[in-house]
C-alpha positions as CSV (number, residue, x, y, z in Angstrom):
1,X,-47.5,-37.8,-1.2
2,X,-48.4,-34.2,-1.0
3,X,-46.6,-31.5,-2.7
4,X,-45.8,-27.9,-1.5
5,X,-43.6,-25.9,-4.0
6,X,-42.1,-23.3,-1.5
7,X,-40.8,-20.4,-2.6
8,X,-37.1,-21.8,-2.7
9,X,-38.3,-24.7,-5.1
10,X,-40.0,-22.1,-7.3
11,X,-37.0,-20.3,-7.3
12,X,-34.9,-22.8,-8.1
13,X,-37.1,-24.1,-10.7
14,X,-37.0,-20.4,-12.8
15,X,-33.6,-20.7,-12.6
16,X,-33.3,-24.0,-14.0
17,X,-35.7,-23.2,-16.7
18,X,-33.5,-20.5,-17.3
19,X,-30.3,-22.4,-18.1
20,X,-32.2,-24.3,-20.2
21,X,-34.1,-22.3,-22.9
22,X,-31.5,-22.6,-25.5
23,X,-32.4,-25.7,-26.5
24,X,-34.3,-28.9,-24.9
25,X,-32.0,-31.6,-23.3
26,X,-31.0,-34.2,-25.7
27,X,-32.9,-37.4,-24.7
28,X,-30.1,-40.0,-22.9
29,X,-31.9,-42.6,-24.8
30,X,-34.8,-42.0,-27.4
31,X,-36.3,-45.2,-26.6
32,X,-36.9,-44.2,-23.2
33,X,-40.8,-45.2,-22.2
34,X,-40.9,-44.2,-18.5
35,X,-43.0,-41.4,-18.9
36,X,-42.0,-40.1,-15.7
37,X,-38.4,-40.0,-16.3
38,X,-39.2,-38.2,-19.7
39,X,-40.9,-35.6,-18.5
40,X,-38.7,-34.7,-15.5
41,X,-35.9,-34.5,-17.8
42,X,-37.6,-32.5,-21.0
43,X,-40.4,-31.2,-19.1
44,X,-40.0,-30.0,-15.5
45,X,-37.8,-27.3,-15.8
46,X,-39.8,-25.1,-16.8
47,X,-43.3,-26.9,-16.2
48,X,-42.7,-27.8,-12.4
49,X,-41.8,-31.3,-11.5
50,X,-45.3,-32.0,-10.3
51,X,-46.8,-30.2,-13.6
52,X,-48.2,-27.2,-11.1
53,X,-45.9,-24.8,-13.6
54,X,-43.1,-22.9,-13.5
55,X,-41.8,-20.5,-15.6
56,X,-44.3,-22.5,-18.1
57,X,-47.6,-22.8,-17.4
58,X,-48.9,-25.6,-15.4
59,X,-49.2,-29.3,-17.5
60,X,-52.8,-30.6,-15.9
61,X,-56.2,-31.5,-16.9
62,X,-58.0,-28.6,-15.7
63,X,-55.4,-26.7,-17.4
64,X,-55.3,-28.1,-20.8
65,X,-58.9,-27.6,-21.0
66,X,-58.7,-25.1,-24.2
67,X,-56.1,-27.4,-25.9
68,X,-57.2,-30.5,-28.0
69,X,-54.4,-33.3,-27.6
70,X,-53.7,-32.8,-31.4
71,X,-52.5,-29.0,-30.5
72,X,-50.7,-30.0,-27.5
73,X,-48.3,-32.7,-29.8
74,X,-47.9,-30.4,-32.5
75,X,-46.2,-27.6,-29.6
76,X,-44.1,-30.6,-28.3
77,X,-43.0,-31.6,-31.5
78,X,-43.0,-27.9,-33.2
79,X,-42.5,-25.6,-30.2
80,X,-45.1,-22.4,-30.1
81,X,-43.2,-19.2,-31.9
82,X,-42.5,-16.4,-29.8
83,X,-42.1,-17.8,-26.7
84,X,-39.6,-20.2,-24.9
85,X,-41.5,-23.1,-25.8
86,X,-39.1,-25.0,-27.9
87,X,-39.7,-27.7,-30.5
88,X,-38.4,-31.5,-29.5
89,X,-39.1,-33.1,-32.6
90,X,-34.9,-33.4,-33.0
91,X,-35.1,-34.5,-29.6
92,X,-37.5,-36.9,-29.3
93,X,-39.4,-39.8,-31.6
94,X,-43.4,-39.6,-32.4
95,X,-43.7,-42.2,-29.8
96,X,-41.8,-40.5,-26.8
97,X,-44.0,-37.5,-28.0
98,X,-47.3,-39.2,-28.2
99,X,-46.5,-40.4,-24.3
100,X,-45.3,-36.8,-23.3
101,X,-48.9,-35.7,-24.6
102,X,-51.2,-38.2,-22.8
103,X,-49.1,-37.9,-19.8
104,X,-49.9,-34.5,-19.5
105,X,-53.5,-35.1,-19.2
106,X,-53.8,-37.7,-17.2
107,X,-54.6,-36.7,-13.8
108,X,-51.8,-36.7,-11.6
109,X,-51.2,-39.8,-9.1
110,X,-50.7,-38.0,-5.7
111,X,-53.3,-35.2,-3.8
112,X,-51.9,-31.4,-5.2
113,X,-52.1,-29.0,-2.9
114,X,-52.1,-24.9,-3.1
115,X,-52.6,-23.3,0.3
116,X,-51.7,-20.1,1.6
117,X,-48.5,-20.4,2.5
118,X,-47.9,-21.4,-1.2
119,X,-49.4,-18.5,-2.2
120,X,-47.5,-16.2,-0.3
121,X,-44.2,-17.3,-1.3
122,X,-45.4,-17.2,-4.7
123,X,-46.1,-13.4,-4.9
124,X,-43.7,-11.0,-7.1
125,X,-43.8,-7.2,-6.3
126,X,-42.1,-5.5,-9.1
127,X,-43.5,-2.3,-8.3
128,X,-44.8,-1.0,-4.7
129,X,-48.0,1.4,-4.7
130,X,-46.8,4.7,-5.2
131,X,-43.0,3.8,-6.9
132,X,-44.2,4.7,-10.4
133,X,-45.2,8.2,-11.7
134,X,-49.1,9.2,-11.6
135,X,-49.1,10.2,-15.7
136,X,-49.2,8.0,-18.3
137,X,-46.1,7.4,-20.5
138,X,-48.0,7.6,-23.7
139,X,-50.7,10.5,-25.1
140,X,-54.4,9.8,-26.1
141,X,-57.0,12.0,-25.9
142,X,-59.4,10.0,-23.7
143,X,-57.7,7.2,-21.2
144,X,-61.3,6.3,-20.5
145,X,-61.5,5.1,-24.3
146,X,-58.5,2.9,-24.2
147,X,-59.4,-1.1,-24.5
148,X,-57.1,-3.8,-23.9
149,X,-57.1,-6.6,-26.3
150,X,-56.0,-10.3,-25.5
151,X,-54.7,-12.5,-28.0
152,X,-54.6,-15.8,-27.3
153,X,-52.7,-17.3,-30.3
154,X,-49.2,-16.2,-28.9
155,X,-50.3,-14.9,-24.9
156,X,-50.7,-11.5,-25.6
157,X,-52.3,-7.9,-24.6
158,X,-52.4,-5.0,-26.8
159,X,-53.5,-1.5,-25.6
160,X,-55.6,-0.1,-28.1
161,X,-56.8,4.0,-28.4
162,X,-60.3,3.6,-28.8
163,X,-60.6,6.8,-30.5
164,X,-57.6,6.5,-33.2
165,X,-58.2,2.9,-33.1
166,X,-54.7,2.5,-33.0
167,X,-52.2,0.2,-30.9
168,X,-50.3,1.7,-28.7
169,X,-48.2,-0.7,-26.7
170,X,-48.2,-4.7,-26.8
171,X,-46.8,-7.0,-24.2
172,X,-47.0,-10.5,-23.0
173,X,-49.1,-12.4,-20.7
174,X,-49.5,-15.2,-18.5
175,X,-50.7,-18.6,-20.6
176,X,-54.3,-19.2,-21.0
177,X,-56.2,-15.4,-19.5
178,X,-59.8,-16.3,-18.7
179,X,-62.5,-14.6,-17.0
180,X,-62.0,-11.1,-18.9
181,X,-59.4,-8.7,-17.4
182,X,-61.1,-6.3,-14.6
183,X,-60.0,-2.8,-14.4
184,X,-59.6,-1.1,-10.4
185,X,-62.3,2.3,-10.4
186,X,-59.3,4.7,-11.7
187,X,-59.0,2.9,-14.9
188,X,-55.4,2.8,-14.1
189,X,-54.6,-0.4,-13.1
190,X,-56.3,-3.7,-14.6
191,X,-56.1,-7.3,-13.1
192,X,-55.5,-10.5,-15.2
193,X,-56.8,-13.9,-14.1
194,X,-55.2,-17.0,-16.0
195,X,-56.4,-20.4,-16.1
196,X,-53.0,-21.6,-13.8
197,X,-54.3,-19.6,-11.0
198,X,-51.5,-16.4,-11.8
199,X,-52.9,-12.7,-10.7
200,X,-51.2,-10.0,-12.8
201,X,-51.8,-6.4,-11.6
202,X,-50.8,-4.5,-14.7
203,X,-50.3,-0.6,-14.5
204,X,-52.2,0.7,-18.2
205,X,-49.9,4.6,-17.4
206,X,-46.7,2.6,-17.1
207,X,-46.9,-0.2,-18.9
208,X,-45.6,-2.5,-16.4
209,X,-46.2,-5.5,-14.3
210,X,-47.2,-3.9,-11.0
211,X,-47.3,-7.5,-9.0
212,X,-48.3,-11.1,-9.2
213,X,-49.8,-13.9,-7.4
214,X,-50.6,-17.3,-7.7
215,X,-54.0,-17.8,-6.2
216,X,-55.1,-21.7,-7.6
217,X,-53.6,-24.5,-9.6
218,X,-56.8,-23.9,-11.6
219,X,-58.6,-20.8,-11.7
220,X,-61.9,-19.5,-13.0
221,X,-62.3,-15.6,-13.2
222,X,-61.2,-13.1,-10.5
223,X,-63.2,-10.3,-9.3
224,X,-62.5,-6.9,-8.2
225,X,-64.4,-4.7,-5.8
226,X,-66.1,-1.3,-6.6
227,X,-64.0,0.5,-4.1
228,X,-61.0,-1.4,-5.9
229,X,-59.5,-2.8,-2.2
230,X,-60.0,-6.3,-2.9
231,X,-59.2,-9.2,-5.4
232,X,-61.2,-12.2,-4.8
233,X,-60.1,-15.1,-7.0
234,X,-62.2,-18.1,-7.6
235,X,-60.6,-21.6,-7.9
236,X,-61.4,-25.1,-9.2
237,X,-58.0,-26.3,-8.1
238,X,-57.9,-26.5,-4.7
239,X,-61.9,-25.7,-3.9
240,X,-61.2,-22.4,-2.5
241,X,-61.9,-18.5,-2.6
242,X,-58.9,-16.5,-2.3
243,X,-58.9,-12.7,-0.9
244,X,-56.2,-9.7,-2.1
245,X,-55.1,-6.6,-1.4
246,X,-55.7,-5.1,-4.4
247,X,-52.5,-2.8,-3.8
248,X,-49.8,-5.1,-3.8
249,X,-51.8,-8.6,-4.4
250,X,-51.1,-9.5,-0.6
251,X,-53.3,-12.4,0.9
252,X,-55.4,-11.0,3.2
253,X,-58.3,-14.6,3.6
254,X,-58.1,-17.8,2.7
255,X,-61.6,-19.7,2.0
256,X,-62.3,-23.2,1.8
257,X,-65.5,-23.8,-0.2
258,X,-67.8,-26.0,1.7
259,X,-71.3,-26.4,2.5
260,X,-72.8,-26.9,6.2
261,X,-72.1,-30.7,5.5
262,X,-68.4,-30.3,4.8
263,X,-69.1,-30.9,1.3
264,X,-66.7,-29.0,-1.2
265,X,-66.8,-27.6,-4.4
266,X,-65.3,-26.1,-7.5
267,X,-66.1,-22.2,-7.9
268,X,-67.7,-21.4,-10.8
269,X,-67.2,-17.6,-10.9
270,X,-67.1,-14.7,-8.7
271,X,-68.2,-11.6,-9.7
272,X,-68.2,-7.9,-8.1
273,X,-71.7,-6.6,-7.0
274,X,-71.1,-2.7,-6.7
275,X,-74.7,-1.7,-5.5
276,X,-74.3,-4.3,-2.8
277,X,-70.4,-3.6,-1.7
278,X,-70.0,-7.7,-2.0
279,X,-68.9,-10.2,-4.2
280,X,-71.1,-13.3,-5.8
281,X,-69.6,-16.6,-5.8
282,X,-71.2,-19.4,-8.1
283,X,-70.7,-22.4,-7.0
284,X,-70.4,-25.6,-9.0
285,X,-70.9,-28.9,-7.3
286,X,-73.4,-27.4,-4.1
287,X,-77.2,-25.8,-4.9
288,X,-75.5,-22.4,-3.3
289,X,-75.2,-19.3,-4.4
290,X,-72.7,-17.2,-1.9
291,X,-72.6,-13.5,-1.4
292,X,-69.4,-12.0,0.4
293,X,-68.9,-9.1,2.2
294,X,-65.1,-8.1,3.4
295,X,-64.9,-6.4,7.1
296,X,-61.2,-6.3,8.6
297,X,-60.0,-7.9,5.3
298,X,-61.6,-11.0,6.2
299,X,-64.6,-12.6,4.2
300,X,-68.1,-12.9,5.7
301,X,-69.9,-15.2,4.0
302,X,-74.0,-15.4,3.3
303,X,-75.1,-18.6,1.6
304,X,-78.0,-18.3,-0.5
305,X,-79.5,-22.3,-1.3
306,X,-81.0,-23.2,-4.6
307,X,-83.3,-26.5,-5.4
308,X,-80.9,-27.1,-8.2
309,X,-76.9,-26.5,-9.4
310,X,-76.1,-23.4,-11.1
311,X,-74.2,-23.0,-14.0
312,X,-73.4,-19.6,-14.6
313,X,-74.9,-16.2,-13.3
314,X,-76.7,-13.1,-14.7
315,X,-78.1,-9.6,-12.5
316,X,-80.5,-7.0,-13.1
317,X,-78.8,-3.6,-13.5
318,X,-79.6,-3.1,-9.7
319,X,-78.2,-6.3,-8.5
320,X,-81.6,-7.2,-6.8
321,X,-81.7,-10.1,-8.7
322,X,-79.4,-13.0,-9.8
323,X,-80.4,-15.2,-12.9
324,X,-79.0,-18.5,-13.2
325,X,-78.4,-21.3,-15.7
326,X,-79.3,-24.7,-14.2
327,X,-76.4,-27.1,-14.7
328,X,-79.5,-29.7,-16.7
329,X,-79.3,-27.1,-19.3
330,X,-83.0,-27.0,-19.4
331,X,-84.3,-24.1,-17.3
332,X,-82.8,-21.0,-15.3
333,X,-83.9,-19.6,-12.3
334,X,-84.3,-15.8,-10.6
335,X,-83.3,-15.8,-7.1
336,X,-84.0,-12.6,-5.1
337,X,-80.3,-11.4,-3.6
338,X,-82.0,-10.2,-0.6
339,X,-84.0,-12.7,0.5
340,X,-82.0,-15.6,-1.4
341,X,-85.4,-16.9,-2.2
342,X,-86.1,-18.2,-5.4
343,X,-88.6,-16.2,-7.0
344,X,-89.2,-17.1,-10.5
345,X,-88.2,-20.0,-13.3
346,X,-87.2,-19.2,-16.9
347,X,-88.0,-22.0,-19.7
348,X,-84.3,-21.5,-21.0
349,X,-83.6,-25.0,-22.8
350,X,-80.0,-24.9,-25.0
351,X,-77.9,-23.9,-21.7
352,X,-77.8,-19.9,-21.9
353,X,-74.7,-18.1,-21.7
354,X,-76.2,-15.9,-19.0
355,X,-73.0,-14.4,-18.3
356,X,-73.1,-13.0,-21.9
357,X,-76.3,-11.4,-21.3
358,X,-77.3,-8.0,-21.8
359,X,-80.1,-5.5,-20.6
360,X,-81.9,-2.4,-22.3
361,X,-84.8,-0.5,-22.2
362,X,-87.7,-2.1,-24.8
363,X,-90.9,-0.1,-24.7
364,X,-90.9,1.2,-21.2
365,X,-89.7,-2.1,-19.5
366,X,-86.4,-3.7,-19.1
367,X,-85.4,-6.9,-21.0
368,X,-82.4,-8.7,-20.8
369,X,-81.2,-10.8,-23.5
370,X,-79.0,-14.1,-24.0
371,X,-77.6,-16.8,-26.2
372,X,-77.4,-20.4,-25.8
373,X,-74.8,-22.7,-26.0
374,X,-77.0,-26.0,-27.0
375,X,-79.3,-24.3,-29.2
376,X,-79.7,-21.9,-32.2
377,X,-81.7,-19.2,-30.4
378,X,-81.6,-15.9,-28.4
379,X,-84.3,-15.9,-25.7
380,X,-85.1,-12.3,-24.7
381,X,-86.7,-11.7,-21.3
382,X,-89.1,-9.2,-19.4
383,X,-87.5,-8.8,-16.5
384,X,-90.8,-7.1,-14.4
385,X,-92.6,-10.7,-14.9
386,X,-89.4,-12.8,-15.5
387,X,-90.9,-14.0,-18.9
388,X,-89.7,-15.2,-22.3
389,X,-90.9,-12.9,-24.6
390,X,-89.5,-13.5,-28.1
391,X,-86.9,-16.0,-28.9
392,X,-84.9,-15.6,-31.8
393,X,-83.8,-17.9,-34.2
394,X,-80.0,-17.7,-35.1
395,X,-77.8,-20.0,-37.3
396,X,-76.2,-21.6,-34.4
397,X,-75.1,-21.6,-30.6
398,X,-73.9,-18.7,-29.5
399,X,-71.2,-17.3,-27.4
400,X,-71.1,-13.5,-26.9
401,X,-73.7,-10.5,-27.1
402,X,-73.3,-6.9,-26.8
403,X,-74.2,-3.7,-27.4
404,X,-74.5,0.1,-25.8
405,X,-76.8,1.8,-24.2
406,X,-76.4,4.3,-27.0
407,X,-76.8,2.1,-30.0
408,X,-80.1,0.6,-31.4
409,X,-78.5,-2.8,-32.2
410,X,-76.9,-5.5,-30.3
411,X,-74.8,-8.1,-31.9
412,X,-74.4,-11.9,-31.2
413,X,-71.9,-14.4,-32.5
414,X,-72.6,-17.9,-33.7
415,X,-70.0,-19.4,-32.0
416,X,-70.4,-22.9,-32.4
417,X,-71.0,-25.0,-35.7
418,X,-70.2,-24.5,-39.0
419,X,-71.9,-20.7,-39.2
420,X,-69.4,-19.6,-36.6
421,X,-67.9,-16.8,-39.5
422,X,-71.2,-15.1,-39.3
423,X,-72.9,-12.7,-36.6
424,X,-76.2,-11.2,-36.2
425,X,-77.0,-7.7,-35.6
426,X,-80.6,-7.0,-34.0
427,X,-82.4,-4.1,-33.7
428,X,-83.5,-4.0,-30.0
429,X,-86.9,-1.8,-30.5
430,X,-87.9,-4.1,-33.4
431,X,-86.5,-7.5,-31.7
432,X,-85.4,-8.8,-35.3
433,X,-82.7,-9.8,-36.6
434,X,-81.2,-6.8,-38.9
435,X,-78.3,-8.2,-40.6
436,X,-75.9,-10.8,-40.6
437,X,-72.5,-10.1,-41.6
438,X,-69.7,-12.8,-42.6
439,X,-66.7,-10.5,-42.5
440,X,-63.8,-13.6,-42.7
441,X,-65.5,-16.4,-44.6
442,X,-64.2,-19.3,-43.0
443,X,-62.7,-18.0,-39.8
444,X,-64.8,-17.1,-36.4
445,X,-66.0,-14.0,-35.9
446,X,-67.4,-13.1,-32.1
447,X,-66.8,-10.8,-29.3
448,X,-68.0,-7.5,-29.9
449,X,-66.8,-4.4,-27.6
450,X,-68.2,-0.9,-28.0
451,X,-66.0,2.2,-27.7
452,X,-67.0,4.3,-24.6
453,X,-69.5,6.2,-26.4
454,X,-71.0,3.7,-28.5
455,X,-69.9,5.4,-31.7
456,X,-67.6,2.4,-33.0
457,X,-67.6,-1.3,-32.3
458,X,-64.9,-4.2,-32.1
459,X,-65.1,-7.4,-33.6
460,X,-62.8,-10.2,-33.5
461,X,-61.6,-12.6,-35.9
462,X,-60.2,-16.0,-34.0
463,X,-57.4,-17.2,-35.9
464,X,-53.6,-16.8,-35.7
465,X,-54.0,-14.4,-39.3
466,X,-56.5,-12.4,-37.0
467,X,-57.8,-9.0,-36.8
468,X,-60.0,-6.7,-35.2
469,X,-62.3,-4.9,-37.0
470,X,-63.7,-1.7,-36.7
471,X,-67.1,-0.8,-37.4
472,X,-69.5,1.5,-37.5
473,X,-71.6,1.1,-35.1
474,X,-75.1,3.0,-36.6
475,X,-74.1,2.8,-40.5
476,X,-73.0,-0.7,-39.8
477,X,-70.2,-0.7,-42.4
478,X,-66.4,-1.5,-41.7
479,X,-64.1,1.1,-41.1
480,X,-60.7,-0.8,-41.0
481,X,-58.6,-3.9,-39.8
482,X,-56.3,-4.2,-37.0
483,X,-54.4,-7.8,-37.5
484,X,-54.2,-9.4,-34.6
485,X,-53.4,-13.1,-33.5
486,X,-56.2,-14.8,-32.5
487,X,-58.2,-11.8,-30.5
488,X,-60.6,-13.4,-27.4
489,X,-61.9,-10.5,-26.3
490,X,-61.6,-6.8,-26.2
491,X,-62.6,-4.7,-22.7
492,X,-62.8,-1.0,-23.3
493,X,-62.1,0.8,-20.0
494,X,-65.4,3.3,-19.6
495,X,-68.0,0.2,-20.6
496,X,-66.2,-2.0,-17.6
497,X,-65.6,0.4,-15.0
498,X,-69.4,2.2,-15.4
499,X,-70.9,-1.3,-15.8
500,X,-72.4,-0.3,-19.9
501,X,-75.9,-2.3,-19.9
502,X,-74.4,-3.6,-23.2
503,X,-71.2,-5.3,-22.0
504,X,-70.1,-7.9,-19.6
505,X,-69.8,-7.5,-15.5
């Protein structure tokens, strides 16, 4: 059987799930074990009746990816506060909640299918272009310095004043935001990607929803263009690329991701290349690299082979060059975007988090620097001869790195292990490690943002009892605590728009 929701059954199914938030229905008998039944009578109102979500996010695999089975029981038995999530464990024994839990992520039985006329019906314009007023309901003194915060503990996103370092406005999200939110060239608008495949064009002035879309059943990142016309979304679930309007989120192309074989694959990433006027896809089950131009609001694609899969993707400042992680975890290569040759390998054993990596200036040449998920190390490269020329020994895998073109350090986390509570700060003229701070013994600390001028810094702690700290970013020293729950990442508006050498693209 394939499924395909149409806009009627999603609809009906918000409506549903909106008669029955009170409470969850009482189980008709508690020693029910058809795990089907169960979950089409706890479950699907608000999680879809094939899992693909609802008003709930979508109950698959590929979706449940961040959530350890242990978490996932504890919400069906507890329910997750502030949102509709409600707690069964009145409802339903340990058993018929053990069974709910593996159910969900078992793969489901029957081919799923997202294609554009799903996505169509699944779009919501709350707000046309042009129905909103052009200034900003709140004062700051610079709306280039604002950053958006997400907090993943409860599915948040805060709007911080990166010069007070105040909030100014909070408000909720779709479940699970991945890929870092990407702002349009006006710093206006911003565009969330979550892991069900849900677009979210947010207006920053207004603080409103501007429009949504479901792209995927499982997506990876989203991408905007420099120009900000386009969206291009990236999708495990179905193997596809997925083109926008940027205005109102319409779907302008629809690609299948195959090779000249007919072979398909997941999408790793897309990303925006503004010298270039494209988009780079990564692709994860093909040797191909793509690179996409948009004429007539269709996508033109350019394939670009590699002798081996890629992973994850890093380019120079100029976007000459792509650098990519081999999926063996044991090298990287350098493949000229031009040519789509391969020019150069990189020793890079530990699987680098290239699309963590940074770039400065080091005496006279550019290096670019990243961290390693397999190994305690940095590995900082000359990107004239596409060598290693230091690697630094941290005190564990790593996640994130940043820093500013106008500060001397850049910081790393060590995500992964038990030193994930500390994080390094290197001075990039001296290529040592400077200092390693432990700011919330016990509790991670990683992601580091920069204000616009690269005066003060952002760190986060990951934990419900969160915060984001405030630093100094040439003294070093902390400046004050902004509690947060369970902070991923903070994106200040300047770094992302201008492309800061220190941040992510």
């Amino acid at each position: 059987m394939i499924f395909k929701p149409t806009l009627k059954t999603l609809v009906g199914t918000v409506l549903l799930a909106s008669a029955a938030l009170s409470a969850p229905t009482q189980a008709q008998d508690k020693n029910n074990t058809d795990i089907h039944d169960l979950y089409l009578q706890q479950c699907a109102a608000c999680h879809g009746p094939d899992r693909l979500g609802g008003m709930g996010p979508a109950l698959l695999p590929e979706n449940l990816g961040r959530l350890k089975k242990s978490e996932a029981e504890n919400v069906i038995r507890e329910g997750r506060p502030a949102t509709q999530m409600r707690g069964y464990e009145d409802i339903l024994n340990d058993q018929q909640i053990a069974n709910l839990t593996n159910y969900i992520y078992q793969p489901p039985s029957h081919e799923l299918t997202w294609g554009e006329a799903e996505i169509r019906d699944s779009r919501i314009v709350n707000h046309p272009l042009g129905s909103l007023p052009d200034e900003p309901v709140f004062e700051v003194d610079d709306l280039m310095n604002l950053f958006l915060v997400v907090e993943i503990g409860d599915h948040h996103v805060t709007l911080l004043d990166g010069d007070k370092m105040e909030p100014i406005h909070r408000f909720p999200s779709r479940f699970a935001l991945h890929g870092g939110p990407k702002y349009g060239p006006e710093g206006r608008f911003v565009y969330f990607g979550s892991r069900d495949g849900w677009i979210t064009k947010y207006d920053i002035y207004n603080l409103k929803v501007v429009a949504e879309v479901r792209a995927g059943i499982n997506m990876r990142n989203i991408a905007v263009s420099a120009d900000g016309e386009y969206v291009m979304a990236a999708n495990y679930l179905p193997h596809t690329l997925v083109l926008f309007d940027a205005d109102n989120l319409e779907l302008l192309d629809f690609v299948p991701v195959e090779n000249e074989a007919g072979d398909s694959s997941r999408v790793s990433a897309v990303y925006a290349a503004p010298p270039r006027d494209s988009f780079i896809a990564a692709l994860k089950d093909i040797p191909e690299a793509w690179e996409i131009t948009v004429k007539n609001d269709q996508a033109q694609i350019r394939r670009m082979k590699s002798d081996t899969l890629l992973d994850d993707f890093f380019f120079d400042p100029s976007y000459e060059h792509l650098i990519g992680a081999a999926r063996d975890g044991k090298h990287g290569i350098v493949m000229n975007l031009d040519s789509g040759d391969t020019v150069a390998e990189l020793p890079l054993p530990g699987m680098p988090h290239l699309g963590s990596g940074i770039t400065w200036e080091y005496e006279g040449r550019r290096v670019m620097a990243t961290p390693h998920f397999g190994a305690g190390a940095i590995s900082i490269i000359d990107m004239d001869t596409w060598e290693v020329i230091k690697t630094l020994k941290t005190d564990g895998p790593g996640f994130f790195m940043r820093s500013h073109e106008n500060s001397r350090y850049a910081w790393a986390d060590v995500f992964f292990g038990p030193n994930a509570d500390k994080v390094h700060v290197i001075d990039k003229q001296t290529l040592e490690i400077v200092k390693t701070l432990q700011p919330a013994p016990g509790k991670v600390a990683a992601h580091v943002e920069f204000d616009r001028h690269g005066e003060k810094l952002l760190l986060s702690i990951w934990d419900k009892d969160g915060a984001v700290i405030v630093y100094d970013a040439d003294t070093l020293e902390e400046e004050k605590r902004i509690p947060m729950n369970k902070p991923s990442g903070k994106y200040n508006v300047w770094n992302k728009i201008h492309y800061e050498e220190g941040t992510s693209h």
